[in-house]
C-alpha positions as CSV (number, residue, x, y, z in Angstrom):
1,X,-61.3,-0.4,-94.2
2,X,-61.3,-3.8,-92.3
3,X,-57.9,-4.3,-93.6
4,X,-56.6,-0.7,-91.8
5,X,-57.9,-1.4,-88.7
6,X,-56.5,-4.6,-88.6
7,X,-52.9,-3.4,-89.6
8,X,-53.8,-0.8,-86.9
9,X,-54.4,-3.6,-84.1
10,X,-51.3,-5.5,-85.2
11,X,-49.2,-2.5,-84.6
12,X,-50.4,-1.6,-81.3
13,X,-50.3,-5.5,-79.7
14,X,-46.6,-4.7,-81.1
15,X,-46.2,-2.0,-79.2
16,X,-47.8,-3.1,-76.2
17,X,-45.8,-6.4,-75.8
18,X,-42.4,-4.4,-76.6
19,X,-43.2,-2.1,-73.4
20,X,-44.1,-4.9,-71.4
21,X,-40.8,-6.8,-72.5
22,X,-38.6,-3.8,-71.4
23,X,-40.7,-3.4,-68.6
24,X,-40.1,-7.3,-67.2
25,X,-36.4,-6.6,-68.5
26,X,-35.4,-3.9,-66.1
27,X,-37.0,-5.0,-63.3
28,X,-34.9,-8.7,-63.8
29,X,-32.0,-9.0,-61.8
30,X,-29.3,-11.2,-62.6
31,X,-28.2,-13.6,-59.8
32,X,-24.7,-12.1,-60.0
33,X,-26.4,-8.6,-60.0
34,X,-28.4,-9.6,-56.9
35,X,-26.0,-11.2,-54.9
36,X,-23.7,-7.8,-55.0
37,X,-26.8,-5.8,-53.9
38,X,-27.6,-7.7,-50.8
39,X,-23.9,-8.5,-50.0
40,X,-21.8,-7.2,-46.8
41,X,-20.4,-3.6,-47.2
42,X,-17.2,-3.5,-47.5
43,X,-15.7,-3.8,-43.7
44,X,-13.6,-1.1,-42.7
45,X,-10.7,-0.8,-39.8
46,X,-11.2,-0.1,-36.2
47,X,-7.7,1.5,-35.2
48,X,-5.4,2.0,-31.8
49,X,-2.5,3.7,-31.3
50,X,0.7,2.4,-30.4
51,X,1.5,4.1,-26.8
52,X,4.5,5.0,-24.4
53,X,3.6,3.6,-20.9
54,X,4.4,1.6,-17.9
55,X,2.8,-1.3,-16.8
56,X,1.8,-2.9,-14.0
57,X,-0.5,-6.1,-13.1
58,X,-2.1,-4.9,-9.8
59,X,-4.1,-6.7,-7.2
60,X,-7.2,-4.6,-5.9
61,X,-8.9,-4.6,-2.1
62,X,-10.3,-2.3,0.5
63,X,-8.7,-2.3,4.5
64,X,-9.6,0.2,7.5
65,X,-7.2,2.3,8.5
66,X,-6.0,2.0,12.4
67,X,-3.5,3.2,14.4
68,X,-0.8,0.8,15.7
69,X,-1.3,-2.2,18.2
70,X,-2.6,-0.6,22.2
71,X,0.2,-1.1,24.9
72,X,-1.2,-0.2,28.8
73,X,1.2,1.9,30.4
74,X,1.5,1.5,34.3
75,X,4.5,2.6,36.4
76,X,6.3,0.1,39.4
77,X,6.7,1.8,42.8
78,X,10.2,3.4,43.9
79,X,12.3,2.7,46.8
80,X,13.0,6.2,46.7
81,X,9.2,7.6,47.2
82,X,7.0,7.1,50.2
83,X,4.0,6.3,47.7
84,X,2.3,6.5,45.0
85,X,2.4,10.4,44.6
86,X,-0.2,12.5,43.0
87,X,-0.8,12.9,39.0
88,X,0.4,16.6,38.2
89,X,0.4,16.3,34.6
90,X,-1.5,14.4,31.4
91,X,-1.1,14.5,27.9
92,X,-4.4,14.9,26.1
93,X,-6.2,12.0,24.4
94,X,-4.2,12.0,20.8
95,X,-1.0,13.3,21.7
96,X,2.1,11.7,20.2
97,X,4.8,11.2,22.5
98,X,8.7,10.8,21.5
99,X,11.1,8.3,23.1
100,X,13.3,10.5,25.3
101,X,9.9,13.2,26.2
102,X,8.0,13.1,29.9
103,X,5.0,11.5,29.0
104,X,3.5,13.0,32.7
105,X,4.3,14.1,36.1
106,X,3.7,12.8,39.1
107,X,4.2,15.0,42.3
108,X,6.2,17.3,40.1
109,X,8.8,14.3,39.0
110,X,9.0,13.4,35.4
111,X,8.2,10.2,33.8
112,X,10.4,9.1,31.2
113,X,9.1,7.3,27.9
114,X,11.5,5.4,26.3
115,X,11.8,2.1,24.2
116,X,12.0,-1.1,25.3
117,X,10.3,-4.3,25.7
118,X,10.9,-4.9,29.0
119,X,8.9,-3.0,31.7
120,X,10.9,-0.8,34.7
121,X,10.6,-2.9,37.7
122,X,13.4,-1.9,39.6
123,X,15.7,1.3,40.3
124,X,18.5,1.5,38.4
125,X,22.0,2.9,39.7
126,X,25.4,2.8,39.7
127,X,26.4,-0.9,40.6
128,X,23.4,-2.6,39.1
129,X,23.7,-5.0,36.3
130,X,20.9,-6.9,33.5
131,X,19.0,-6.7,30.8
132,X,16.9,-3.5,32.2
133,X,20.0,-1.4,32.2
134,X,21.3,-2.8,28.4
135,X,17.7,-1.4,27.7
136,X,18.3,2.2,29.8
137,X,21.4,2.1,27.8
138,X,20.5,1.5,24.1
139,X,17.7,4.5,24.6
140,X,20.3,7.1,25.7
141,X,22.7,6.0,23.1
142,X,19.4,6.7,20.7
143,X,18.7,10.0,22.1
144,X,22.3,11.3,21.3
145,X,23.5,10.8,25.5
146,X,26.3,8.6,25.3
147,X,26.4,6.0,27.7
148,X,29.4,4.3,27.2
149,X,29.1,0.8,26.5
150,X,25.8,-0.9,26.0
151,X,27.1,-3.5,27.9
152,X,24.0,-3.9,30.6
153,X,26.6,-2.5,33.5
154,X,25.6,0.7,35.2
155,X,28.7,3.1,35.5
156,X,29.9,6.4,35.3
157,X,29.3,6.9,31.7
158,X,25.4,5.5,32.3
159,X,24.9,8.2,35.3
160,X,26.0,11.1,33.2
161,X,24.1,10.1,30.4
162,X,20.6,9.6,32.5
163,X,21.9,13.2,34.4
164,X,22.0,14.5,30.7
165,X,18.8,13.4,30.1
166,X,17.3,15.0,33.1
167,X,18.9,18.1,32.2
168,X,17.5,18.1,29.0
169,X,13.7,18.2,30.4
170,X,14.3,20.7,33.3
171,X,14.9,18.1,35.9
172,X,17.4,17.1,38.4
173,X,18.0,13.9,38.7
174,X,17.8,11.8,42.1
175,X,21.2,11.2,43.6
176,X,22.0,9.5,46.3
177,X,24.4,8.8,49.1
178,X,25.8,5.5,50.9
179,X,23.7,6.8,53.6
180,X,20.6,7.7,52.0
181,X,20.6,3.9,50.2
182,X,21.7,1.7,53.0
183,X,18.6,2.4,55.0
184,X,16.5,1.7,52.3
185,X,18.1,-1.4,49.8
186,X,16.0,-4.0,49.2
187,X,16.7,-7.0,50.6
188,X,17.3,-8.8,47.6
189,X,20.3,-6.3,46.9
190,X,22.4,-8.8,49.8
191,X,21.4,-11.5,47.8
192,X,21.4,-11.1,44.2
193,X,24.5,-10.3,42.1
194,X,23.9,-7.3,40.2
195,X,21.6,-6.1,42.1
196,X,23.2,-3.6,44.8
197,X,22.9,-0.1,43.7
198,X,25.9,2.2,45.1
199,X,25.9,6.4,45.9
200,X,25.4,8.4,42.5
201,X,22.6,9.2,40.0
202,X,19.7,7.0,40.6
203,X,17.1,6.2,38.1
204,X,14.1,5.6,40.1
205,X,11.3,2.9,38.9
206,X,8.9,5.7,38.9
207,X,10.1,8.1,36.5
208,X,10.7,5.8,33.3
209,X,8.4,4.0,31.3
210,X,9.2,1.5,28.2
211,X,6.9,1.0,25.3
212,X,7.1,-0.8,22.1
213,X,7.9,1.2,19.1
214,X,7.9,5.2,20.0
215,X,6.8,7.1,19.0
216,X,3.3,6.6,20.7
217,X,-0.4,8.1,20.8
218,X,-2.7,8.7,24.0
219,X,-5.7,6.3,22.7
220,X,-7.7,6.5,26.3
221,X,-6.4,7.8,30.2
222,X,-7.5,6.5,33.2
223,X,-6.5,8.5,35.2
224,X,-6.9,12.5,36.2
225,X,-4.5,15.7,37.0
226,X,-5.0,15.5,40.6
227,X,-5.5,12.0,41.6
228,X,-3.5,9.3,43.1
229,X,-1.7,7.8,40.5
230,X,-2.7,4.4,39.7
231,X,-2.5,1.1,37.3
232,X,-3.0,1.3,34.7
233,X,-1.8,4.9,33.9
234,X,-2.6,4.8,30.1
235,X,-4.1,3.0,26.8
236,X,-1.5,4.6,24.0
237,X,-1.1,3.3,20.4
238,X,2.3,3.2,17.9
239,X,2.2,6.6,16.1
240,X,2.5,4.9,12.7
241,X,-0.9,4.6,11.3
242,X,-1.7,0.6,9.7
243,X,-4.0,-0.5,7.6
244,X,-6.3,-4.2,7.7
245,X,-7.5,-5.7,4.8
246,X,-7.3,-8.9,3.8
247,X,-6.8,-11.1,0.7
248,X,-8.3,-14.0,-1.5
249,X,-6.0,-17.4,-1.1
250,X,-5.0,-17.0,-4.9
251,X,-4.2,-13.2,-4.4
252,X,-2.3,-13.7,-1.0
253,X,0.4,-16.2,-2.6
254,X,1.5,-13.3,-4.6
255,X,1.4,-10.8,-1.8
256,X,4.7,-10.8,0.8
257,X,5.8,-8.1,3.1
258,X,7.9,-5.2,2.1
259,X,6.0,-4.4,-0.7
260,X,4.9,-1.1,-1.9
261,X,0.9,-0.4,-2.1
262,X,-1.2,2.6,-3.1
263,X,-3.9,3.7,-0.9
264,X,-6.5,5.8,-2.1
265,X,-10.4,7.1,-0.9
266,X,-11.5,9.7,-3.9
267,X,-14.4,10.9,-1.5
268,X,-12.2,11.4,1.3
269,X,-9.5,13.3,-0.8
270,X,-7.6,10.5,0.9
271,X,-4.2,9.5,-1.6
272,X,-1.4,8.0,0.5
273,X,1.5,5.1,-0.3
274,X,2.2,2.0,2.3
275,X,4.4,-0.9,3.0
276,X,3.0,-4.7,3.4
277,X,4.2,-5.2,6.6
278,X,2.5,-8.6,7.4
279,X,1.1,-11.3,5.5
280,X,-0.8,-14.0,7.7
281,X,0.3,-17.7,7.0
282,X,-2.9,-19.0,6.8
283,X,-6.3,-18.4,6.2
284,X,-9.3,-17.3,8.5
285,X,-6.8,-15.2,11.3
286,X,-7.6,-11.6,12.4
287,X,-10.7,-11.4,12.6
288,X,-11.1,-12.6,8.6
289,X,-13.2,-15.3,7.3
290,X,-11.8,-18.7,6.0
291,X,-11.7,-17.9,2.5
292,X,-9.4,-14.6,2.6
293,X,-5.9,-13.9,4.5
294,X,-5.3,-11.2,7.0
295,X,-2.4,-8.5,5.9
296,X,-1.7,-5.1,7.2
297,X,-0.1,-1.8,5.6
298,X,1.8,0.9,7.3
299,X,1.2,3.9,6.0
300,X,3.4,6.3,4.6
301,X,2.8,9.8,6.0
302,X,-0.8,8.7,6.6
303,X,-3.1,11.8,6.1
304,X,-5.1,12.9,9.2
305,X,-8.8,11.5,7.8
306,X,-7.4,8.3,7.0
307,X,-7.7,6.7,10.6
308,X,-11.0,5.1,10.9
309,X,-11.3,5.3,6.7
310,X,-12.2,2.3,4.4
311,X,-9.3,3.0,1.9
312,X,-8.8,1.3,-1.4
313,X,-5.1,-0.4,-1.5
314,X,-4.3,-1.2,-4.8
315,X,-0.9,-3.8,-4.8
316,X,1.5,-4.3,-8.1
317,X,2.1,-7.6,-8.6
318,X,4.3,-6.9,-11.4
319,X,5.6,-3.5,-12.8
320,X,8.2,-2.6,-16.0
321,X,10.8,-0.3,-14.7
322,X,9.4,2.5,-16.9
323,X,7.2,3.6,-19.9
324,X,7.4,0.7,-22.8
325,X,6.0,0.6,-25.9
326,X,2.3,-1.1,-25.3
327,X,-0.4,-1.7,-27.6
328,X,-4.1,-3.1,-27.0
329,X,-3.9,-6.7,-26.6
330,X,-7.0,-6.8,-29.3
331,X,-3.9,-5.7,-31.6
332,X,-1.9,-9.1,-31.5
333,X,-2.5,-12.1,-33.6
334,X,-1.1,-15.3,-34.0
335,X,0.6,-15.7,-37.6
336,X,0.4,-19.5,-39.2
337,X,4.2,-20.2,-37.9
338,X,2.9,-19.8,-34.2
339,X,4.2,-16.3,-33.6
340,X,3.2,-13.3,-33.0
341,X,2.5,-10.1,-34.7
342,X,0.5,-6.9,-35.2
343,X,-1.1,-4.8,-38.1
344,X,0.5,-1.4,-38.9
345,X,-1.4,0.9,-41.1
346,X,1.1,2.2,-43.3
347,X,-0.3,5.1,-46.2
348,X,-3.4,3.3,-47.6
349,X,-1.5,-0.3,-47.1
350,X,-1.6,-2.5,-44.2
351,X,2.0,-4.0,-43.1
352,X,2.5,-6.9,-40.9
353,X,5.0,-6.2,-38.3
354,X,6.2,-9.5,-35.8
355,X,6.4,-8.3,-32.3
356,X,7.6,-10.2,-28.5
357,X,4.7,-9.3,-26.7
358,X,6.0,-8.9,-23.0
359,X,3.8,-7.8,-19.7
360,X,0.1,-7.8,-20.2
361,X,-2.3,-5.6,-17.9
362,X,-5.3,-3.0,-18.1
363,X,-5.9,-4.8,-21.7
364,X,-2.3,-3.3,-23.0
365,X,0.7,-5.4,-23.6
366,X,4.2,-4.6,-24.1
367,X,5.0,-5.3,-27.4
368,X,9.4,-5.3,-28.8
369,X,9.2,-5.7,-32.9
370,X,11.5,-8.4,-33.9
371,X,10.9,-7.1,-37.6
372,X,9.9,-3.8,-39.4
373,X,9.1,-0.8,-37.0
374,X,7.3,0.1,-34.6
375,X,6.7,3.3,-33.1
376,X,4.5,5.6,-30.4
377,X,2.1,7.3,-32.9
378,X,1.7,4.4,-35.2
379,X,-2.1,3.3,-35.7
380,X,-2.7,-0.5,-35.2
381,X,-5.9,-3.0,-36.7
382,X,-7.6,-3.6,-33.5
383,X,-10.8,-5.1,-35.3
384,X,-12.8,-4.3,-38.5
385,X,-16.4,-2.6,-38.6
386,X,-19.4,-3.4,-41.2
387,X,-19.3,-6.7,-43.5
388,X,-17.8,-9.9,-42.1
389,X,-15.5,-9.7,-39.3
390,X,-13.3,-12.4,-40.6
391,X,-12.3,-10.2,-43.2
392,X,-8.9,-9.2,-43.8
393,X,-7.3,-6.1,-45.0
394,X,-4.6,-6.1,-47.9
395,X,-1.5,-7.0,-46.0
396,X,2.2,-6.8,-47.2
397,X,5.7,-7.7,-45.7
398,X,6.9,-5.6,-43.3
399,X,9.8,-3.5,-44.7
């Protein structure tokens, strides 16, 4: 009896320690074993595609918008007119006026806007010679009334040209006789050649204005319909709407005039183009601080909101000439010979494919293969997700 229970006790302290023995065993990892399970996943590819576009590296700044630079307008006295005359007709604040157009009338006579540098300070008729007429002259030839010669001499061809002109309003010109102009000749007509007007279509100092640039725009008036006209008559603007905005020093070095800008105000609905018209020399001009440089932009076709607007302008530096074959410049990498290359996924393989990487902007870069191919549609290795970034996908030759 001892004996069986014995043999009994044996058997189960077998039993026991063989369950406790596969129970340690399975829950025993090997290093090997454990060093898989807590190991990286395996990484996989973050992909781009290879694109069609242009390019451009652009500079990026805000300006107001203005119209052009003020000119006052004021008119000299006539010989012909025994005074100033009353104001008989305005053009409203913001009107544009056209070289060639009456800008107003005074005592029912037109003035004349045309362009010029020099201001009317004289009459002008047949006889007379100097720069003022050479001015007269290059304005009719621009209106289409040929006046012979710009030559800065006052003849026949000048008179019918102004008489044109006239016409052309509604007006008659003033003409006078020997009679009418020896009473009245300055005195400096004796003494200064060039200066002795003779009988025929007169051009009196009263009925022209020049201005810089026409067309213009009526900013401000001074004076009324019905009052004595007086200087100054007018505050009037250049047509051609500019813009002011200015530059950091590094920036304005790549900046010059004649370049083409876009101008754009998404809340305004404001999308326009521009020229670079000026570029200051140095810093701290117009009204800008010390650390930025002045430039202005005429605008293209300027839409009506844009006066007054802050506008962004947005400048390419440099530009391809048309869509090129780009990929993200996280797609490049140096190989160990110093050049450079991308990685084309190609089926479940990986091919390296050596590239001339060109312009680079807006994180593209224009990319020519010098090996393999390369194509719009392919898919790129940007970067790798999960596991070790420094991990490499199977790569073969380019074919």
């Amino acid at each position: 009896m001892r004996r069986g229970k014995t043999a009994i006790l044996v058997l189960g302290a077998v039993i026991a320690a063989g369950i406790v023995g596969w129970l340690a065993g399975s829950s025993i990892e090997s290093p090997a074993d454990a060093a898989a399970r807590s190991g990286p996943p395996e990484p996989s590819l973050i992909l781009a595609q290879v694109e069609m576009r242009p390019l451009s590296t652009t500079i990026i700044t805000r300006g107001t918008a203005r119209f052009g630079s003020p000119q006052i307008l004021s008119l000299a006295s006539s010989i012909f007119k025994d005074g100033p005359g009353i104001v008989t007709s305005l053009p409203a604040t913001g009107t544009d006026i056209n070289e060639g157009e009456v800008l107003m009338t005074v005592s029912g006579r037109p003035v004349f806007l045309l362009g010029g540098a020099q201001p009317s300070y004289r009459d002008l008729g047949p006889g007379i010679t100097g720069e003022d007429v050479r001015q007269l002259e290059a304005a009719l030839s621009r209106l289409g009334f040929d006046p012979g010669p710009v030559d800065g001499r006052f003849d026949g061809a000048t008179a019918a040209a102004v008489a044109a002109l006239y016409a052309g309003a509604g007006f008659e010109p003033v003409v006078a006789t020997e009679f009418d102009l020896q009473s009245i000749r300055p005195l400096a007509a004796e003494l200064v050649a060039g200066s002795r007007a003779e009988a025929g279509v007169q051009v009196p100092a009263d009925e022209v204005v020049f201005a810089g640039n026409p067309p213009v725009r009526v900013a401000e008036r001074t004076v009324a319909v019905g009052d004595e006209r007086a200087n100054p008559l007018m505050t009037v603007t250049d047509a051609v709407v500019a813009i002011d905005g200015s530059l950091s020093l590094d920036e304005a070095r790549l900046v010059t005039p004649d370049m083409q800008v876009q101008i754009d105000e998404p809340d305004l609905g404001i999308e326009a183009t521009g020229v670079v018209s000026r570029v200051a020399e140095a810093p701290g001009t117009d009204g800008v601080d010390g650390f930025h440089v002045y430039f202005e932009i005429v605008v293209d076709g300027a839409p009506p909101s844009i006066v007054g607007a802050s506008v962004r302008i947005t400048v390419p530096i440099e530009t391809t000439s048309g869509p090129v074959l780009v990929v993200p410049v996280s797609a490049l990498s140096l190989a160990a010979d110093g050049s450079t290359r991308v990685q084309k996924v190609a089926g479940e393989n990986v091919v390296v494919v050596p590239v001339d990487p060109g312009l680079s902007a807006a994180g593209f870069v224009e990319v020519a293969p010098t090996g393999g191919t390369l194509e719009p549609g392919d898919m790129v290795v940007i970067g790798f997700e999960g596991g070790s970034s420094s991990a490499a996908p199977l790569e073969t030759p380019a074919r």
